[in-house]
C-alpha positions as CSV (number, residue, x, y, z in Angstrom):
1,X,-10.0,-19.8,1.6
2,X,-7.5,-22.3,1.4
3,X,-4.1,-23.1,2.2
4,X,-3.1,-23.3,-1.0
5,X,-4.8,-19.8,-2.3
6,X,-3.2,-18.2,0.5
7,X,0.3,-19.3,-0.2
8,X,0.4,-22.1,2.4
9,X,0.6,-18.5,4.7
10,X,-1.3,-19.6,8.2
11,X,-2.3,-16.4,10.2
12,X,-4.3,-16.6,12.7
13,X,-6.1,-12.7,13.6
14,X,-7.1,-13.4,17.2
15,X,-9.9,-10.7,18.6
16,X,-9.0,-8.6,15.2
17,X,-12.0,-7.6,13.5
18,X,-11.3,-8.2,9.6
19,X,-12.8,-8.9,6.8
20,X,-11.4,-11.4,3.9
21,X,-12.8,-10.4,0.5
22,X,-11.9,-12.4,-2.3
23,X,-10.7,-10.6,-5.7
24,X,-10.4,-13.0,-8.2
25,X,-8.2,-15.8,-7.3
26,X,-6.5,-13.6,-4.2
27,X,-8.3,-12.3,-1.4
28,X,-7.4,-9.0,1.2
29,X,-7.6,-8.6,4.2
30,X,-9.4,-5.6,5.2
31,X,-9.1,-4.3,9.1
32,X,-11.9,-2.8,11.1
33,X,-11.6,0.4,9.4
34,X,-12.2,-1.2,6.0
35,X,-8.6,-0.2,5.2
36,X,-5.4,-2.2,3.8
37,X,-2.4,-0.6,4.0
38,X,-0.7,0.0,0.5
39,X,3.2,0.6,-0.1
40,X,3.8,1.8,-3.6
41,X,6.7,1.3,-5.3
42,X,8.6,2.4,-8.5
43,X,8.5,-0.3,-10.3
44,X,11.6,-0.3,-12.3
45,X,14.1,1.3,-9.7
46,X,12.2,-0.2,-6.8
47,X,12.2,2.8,-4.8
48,X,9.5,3.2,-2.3
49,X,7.6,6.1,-2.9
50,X,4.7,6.3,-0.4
51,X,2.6,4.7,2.1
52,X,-1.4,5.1,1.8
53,X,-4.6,3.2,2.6
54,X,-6.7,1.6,0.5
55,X,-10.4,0.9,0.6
56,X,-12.3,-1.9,-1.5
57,X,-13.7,0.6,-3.5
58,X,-10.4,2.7,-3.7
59,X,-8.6,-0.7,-5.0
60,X,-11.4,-2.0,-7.3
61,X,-10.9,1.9,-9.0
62,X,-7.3,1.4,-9.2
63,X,-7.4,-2.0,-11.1
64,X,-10.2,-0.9,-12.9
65,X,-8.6,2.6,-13.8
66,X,-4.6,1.6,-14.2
67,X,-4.7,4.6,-11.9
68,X,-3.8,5.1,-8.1
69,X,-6.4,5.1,-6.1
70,X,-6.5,5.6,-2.0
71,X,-9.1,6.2,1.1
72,X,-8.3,9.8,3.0
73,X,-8.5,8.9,6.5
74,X,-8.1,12.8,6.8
75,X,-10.7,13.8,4.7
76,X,-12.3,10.3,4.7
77,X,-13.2,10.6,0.8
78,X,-11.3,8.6,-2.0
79,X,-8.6,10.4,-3.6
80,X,-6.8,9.6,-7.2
81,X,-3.3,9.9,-6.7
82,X,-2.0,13.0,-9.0
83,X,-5.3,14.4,-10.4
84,X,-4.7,17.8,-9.1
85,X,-0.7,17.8,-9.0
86,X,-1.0,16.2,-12.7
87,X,1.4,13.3,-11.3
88,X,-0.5,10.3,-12.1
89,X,0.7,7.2,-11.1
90,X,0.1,4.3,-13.8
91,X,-0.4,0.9,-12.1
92,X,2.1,-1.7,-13.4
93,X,0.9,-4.7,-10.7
94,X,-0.7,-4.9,-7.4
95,X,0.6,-7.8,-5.2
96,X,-0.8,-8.7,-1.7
97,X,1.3,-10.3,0.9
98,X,1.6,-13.8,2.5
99,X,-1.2,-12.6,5.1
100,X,-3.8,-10.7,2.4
101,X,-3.3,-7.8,5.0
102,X,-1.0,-5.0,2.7
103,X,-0.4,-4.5,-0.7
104,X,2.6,-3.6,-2.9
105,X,1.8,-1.8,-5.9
106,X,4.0,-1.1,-8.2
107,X,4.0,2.1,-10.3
108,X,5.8,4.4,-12.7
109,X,5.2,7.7,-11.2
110,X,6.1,10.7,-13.6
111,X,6.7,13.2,-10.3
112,X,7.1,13.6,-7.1
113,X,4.7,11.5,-5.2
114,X,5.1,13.5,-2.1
115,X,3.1,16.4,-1.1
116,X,5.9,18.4,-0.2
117,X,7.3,18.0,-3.4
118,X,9.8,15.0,-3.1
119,X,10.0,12.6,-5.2
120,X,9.2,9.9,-2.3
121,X,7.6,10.6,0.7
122,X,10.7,8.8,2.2
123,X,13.4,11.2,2.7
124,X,13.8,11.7,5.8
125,X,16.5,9.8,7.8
126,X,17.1,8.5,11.6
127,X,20.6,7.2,12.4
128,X,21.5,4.8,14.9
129,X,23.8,7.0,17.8
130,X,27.3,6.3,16.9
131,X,29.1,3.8,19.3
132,X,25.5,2.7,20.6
133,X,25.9,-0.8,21.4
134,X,23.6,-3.4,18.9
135,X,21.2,-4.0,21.9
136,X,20.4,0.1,22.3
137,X,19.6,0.2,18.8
C-alpha cells in the first residue's frame, strides 16, 4: 500500500504480527488474533457507545448488512449487535484510522447498547484525587 492510500500515515509494526487486508480503496490492519478493535459511535450526538472487536468476516457482514456486526472473544463466535435485545444498530459509516489498526463506526442505535442496560457501555467514571499534583495524575 502506498503512502498516499494510507494517508501519508507511516507506521512501522516492529515484531507485531498483522495482517493488511485491503477493502476497496482502504485497507485494515488486522492483529495476531485476526481482530481490529472497533469504537462505535452515535452518529449524530457523537457519543461513544461501546468498544468491540471486529473480525474480517464480522466487518464484511456489517457493510454488507448496514448492521453491527462483532467477533466474541468470549464465546469466540460472531455476534449481530441487538438481534436478541431487538436494539439493532444501523451502520451510518465505518472509518479506519491513520494506522488501518481500529475503526470508528458510526451508528444510530435505537437502545441501550450496553448489556447492563445503559445506553453506553461508558458510564462509569474515575476522577483524578482532588489537590493531586498534574504529574500524579
Amino acid at each position: 500500500m502506498s503512502a498516499s492510500q494510507e494517508g501519508n500515515c507511516q507506521h512501522t509494526y516492529a515484531g507485531e504480527k498483522s495482517v493488511l487486508v485491503p477493502l476497496g480503496d482502504v485497507a485494515v490492519r488486522f492483529d495476531e488474533r485476526g481482530l481490529v478493535p472497533a469504537v462505535v459511535q452515535q452518529h449524530d450526538t457523537g457519543e461513544v457507545l461501546m468498544v468491540a472487536w471486529m473480525s474480517e468476516e464480522s466487518l464484511a457482514l456489517t457493510l454488507k448488512t448496514g448492521t453491527t456486526w462483532f467477533w466474541s472473544r468470549s464465546r469466540q463466535e460472531l455476534w449481530n449487535k441487538g438481534a436478541t435485545s431487538g436494539n439493532v444498530q444501523q451502520v451510518k459509516r465505518v472509518l479506519v484510522d491513520c494506522d488501518a489498526d481500529t475503526l470508528l463506526v458510526e451508528v444510530d442505535s435505537p437502545g441501550p447498547a450496553c448489556h447492563t442496560g445503559h445506553r453506553s457501555c461508558f458510564f462509569r467514571e474515575l476522577s483524578p484525587a482532588e489537590g493531586a499534583a498534574e504529574s500524579d495524575r
